[in-house]
C-alpha positions as CSV (number, residue, x, y, z in Angstrom):
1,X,56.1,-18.5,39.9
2,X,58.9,-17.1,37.3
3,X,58.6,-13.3,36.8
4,X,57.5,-13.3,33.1
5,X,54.6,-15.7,33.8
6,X,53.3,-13.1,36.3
7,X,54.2,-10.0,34.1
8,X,51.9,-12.1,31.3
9,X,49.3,-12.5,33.9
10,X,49.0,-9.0,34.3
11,X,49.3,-8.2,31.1
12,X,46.2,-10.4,29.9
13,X,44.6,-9.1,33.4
14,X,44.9,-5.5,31.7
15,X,44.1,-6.6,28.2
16,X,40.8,-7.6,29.8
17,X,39.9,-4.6,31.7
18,X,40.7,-2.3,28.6
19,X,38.5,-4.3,26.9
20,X,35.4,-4.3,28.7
21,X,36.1,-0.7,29.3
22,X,36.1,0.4,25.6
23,X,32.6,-2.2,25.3
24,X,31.4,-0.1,28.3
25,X,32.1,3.5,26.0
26,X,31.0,2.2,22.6
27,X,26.8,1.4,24.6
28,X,25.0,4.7,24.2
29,X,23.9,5.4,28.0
30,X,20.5,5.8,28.7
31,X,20.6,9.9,28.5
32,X,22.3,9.3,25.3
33,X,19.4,7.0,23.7
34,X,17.1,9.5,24.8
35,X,18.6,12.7,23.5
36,X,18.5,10.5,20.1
37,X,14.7,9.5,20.6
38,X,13.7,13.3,21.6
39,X,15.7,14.3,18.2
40,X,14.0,11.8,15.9
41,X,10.6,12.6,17.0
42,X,11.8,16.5,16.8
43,X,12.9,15.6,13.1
44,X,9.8,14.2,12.0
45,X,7.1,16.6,13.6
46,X,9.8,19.0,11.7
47,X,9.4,17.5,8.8
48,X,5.6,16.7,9.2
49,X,5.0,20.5,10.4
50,X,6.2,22.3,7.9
51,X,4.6,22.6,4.4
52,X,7.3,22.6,2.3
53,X,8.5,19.7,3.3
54,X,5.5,17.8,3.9
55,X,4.7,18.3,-0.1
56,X,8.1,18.0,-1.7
57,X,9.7,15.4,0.4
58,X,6.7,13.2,2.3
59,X,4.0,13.8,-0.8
60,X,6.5,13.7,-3.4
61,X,9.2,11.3,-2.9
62,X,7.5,9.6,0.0
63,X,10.3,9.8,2.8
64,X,10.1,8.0,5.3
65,X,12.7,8.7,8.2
66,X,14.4,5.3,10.3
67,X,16.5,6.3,12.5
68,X,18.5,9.2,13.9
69,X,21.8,8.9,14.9
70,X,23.8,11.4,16.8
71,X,27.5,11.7,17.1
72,X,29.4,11.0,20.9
73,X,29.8,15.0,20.8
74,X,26.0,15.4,19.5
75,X,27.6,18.1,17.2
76,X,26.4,16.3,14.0
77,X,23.2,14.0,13.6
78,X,22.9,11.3,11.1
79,X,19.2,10.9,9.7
80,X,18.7,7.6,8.1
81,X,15.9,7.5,5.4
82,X,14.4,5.8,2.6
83,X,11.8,7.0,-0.2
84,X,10.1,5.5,-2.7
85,X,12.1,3.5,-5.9
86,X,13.7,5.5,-8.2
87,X,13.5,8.8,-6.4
88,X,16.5,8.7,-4.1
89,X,18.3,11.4,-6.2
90,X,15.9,13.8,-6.3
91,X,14.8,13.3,-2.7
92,X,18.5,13.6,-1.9
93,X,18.6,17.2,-3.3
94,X,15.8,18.1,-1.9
95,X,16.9,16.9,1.8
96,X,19.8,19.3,0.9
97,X,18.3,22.1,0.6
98,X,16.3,22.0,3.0
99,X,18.8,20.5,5.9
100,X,18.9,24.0,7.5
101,X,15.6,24.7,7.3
102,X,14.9,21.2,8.9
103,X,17.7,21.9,11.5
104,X,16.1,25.2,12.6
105,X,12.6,24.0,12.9
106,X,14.1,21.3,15.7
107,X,15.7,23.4,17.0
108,X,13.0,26.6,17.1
109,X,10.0,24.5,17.8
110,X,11.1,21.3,19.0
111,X,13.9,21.2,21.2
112,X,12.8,24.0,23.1
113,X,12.9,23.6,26.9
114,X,15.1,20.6,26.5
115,X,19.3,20.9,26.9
116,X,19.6,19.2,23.9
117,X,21.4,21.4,21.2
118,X,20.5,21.0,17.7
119,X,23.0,19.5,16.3
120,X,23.9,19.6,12.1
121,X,21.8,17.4,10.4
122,X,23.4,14.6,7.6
123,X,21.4,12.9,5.3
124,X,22.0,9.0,4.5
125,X,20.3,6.7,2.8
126,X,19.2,4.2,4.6
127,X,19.8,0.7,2.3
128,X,18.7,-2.7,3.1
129,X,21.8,-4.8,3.3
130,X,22.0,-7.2,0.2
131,X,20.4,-10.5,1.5
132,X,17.5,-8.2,2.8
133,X,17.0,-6.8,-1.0
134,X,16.7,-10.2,-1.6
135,X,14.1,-11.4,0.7
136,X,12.2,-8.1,0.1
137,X,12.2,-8.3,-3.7
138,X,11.2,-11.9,-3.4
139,X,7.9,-11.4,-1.0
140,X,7.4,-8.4,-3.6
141,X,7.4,-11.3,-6.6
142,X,4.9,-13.9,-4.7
143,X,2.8,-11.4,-3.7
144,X,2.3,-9.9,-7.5
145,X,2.2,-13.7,-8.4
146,X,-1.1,-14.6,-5.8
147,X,-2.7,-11.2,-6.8
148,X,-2.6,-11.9,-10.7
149,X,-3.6,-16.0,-9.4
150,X,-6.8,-14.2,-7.6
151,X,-7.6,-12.2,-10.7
152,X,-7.2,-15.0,-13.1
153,X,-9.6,-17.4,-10.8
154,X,-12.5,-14.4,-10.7
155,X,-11.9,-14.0,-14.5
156,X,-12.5,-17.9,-14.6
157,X,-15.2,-17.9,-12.3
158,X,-17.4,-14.9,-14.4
159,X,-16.8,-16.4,-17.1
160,X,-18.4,-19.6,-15.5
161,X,-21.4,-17.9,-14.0
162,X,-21.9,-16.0,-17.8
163,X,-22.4,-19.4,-19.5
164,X,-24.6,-20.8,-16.7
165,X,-27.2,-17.8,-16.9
166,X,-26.8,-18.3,-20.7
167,X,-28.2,-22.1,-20.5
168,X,-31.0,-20.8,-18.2
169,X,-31.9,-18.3,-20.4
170,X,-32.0,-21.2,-23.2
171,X,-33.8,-23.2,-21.1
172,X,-36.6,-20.7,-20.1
173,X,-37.1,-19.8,-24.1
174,X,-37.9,-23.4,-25.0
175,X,-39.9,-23.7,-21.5
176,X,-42.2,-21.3,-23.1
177,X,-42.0,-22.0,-26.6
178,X,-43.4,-25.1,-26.0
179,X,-40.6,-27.0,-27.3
180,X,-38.5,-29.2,-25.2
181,X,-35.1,-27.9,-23.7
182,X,-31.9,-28.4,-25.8
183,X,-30.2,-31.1,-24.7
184,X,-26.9,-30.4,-22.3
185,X,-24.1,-32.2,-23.0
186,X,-21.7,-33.5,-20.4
187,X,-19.5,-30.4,-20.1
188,X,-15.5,-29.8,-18.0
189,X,-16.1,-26.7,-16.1
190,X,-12.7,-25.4,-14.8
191,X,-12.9,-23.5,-11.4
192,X,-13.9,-23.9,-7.8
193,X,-16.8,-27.3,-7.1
């Protein structure tokens, strides 16, 4: 074998190892995932526990956390979130001002007894990627489109049952008038048989 087909060899031998090295240090280990799982539950008992909170951000803007993510260092936490339409701005602001108050609460009540530091909290807002919009916004549309279906067919359907107690009220009048019912006349009823 020639020299540079063995220094390529090795080469691509090291390539490999590098790379499977760097995939083994981009996974979160296990104590990783659960420092993250013990911080997200420790941000939303935060932000269900305290009052302020619960009625200007939960009540108000309806947030609703997804995820937390911490940083390799755990230094610096990103909380992923979404609220209701059209009051991201104003839930941002309020996130804001009360990120420390939200950071000492985890830490204070919490993260106690655990060796997980608090680390500094960052707001993002968690969007739905655009083809998700899409499907969600679409479910949104057929769903408005059966409920307005349903109430046109039990509009249809009282106005059905309306004219039927009308013709037995008819009917019963002449029954006891002595005169002979009005004659009914082949009639197209629209609804269910």
């Amino acid at each position: 074998m020639l020299l540079w087909e063995q220094q390529r060899q090795q080469h691509a031998r090291q390539a490999a190892a590098k790379a499977a090295a760097d995939e083994r240090a981009a996974r979160p280990t296990v104590g990783a995932r659960r420092a993250a799982s013990h911080l997200e539950a420790a941000v939303s008992a935060a932000l269900a526990g305290d009052a302020a909170c619960r009625d200007d951000l939960l009540r108000a803007h309806g947030l609703v956390v997804h995820a937390v993510r911490r940083s390799p260092d755990g230094r610096e936490a990103a909380v992923l979130w979404d609220c209701f339409p059209g009051h991201e701005e104003a839930c941002a602001a309020a996130l804001e001002r009360r990120a420390s108050r939200l950071r000492r609460a985890v830490a204070r009540g919490c993260l106690r007894g655990t060796r997980v530091p608090a680390p500094r909290l960052r707001f993002r807002l968690d969007r739905l990627p655009p083809r998700a919009a899409a499907v969600a916004e679409a479910l949104d549309w057929a769903e408005r489109e059966l409920e307005e279906a349903a109430a046109a067919a039990a509009a249809a359907a009282g106005a059905d049952e309306e004219e039927e107690e009308e013709d037995e009220e008819e009917s019963e009048s002449a029954a006891d008038d002595g005169r002979a019912p009005p004659a009914t006349s082949a009639r197209v009823t629209h609804g269910t048989f």
